[in-house]
N, C-alpha and C positions, 0 to 999 in steps of 0.2 A: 224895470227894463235895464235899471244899471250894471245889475249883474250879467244882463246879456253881449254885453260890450267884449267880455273877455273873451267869448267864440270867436266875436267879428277878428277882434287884434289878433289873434292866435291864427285863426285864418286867414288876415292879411301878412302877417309875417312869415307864416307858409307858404305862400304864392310867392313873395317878394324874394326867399332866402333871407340873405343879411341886407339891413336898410334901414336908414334913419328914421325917427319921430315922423318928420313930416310928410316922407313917403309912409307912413303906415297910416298915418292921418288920413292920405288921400285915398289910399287902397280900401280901409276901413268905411271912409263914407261911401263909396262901389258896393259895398257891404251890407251897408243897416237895410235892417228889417223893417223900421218902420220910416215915415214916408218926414217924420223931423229929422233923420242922418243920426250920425254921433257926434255929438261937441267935441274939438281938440282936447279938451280941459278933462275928461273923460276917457281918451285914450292914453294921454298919457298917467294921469294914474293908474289906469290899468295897466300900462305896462309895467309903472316902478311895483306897483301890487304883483307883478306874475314873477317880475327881476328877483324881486324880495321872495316870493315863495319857491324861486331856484327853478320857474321853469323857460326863464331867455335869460340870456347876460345880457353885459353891454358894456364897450369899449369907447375912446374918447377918439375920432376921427379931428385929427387936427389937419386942414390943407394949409398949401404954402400960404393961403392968405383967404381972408374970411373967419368969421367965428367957427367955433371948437363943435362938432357937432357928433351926440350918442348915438351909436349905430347898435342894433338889438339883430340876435340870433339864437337862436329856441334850440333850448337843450334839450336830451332825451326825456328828462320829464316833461316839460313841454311838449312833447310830439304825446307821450301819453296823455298828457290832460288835454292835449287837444280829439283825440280818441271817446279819450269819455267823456266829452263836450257832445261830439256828434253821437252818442246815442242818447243824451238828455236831450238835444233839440229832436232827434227823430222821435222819441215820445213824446217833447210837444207839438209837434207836428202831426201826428195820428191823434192828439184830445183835441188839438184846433177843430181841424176837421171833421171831428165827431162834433164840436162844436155847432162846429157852421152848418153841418147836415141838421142838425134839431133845429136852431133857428128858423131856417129854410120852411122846416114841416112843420114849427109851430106857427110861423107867419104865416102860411097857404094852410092853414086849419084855420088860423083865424081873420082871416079877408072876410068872408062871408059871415062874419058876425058884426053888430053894431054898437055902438057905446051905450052903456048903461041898460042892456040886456041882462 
């Protein structure tokens, strides 16, 4: 599932525009797919991983007072690989549910059997 963190960040940095860490932190837990969120420790690697692979930058927002805070904003590769993110999750999204439909009909085939039949 680690690998799936990179839709969520890419997605929450889509909705957000430009925004620091810790709003993508929050936008990203609104996010996850599964019902443990995503650890902070987790998005932000993912994003120095997506910085590093040239699809967000990030600049150093210094205000008058307060620490120094990265602000991330998704380059055109980034909009691409966010592209071909949603048609990898939309394929697993049609095996899931192929999934979930056999379970379904393997479980209601076997109700009416007993153990050690």
């Amino acid at each position: 599932m680690y690998r799936f963190a990179e839709p969520v960040v890419l997605l929450a940095l889509a909705k957000l525009g430009t925004a620091h860490g810790y709003q993508i932190v929050s936008e990203a837990q609104n996010l996850a797919v599964t019902h443990a969120g995503l650890d902070s420790g987790i998005v932000y690697r993912t994003l120095r991983r997506l910085e590093d692979a040239g699809h967000l930058v990030s600049t150093w927002d210094v205000p008058g007072h307060g620490p120094a805070r990265r602000v991330y904003v998704m380059t055109p590769l980034g909009w691409d690989h966010l592209r071909d993110w949603a048609v990898v999750v939309q394929q697993l999204a049609s095996s899931l549910q192929r999934l979930a439909e056999e379970c379904r009909s393997a479980a209601g085939a076997g109700a009416g059997r007993s153990e050690g039949r």
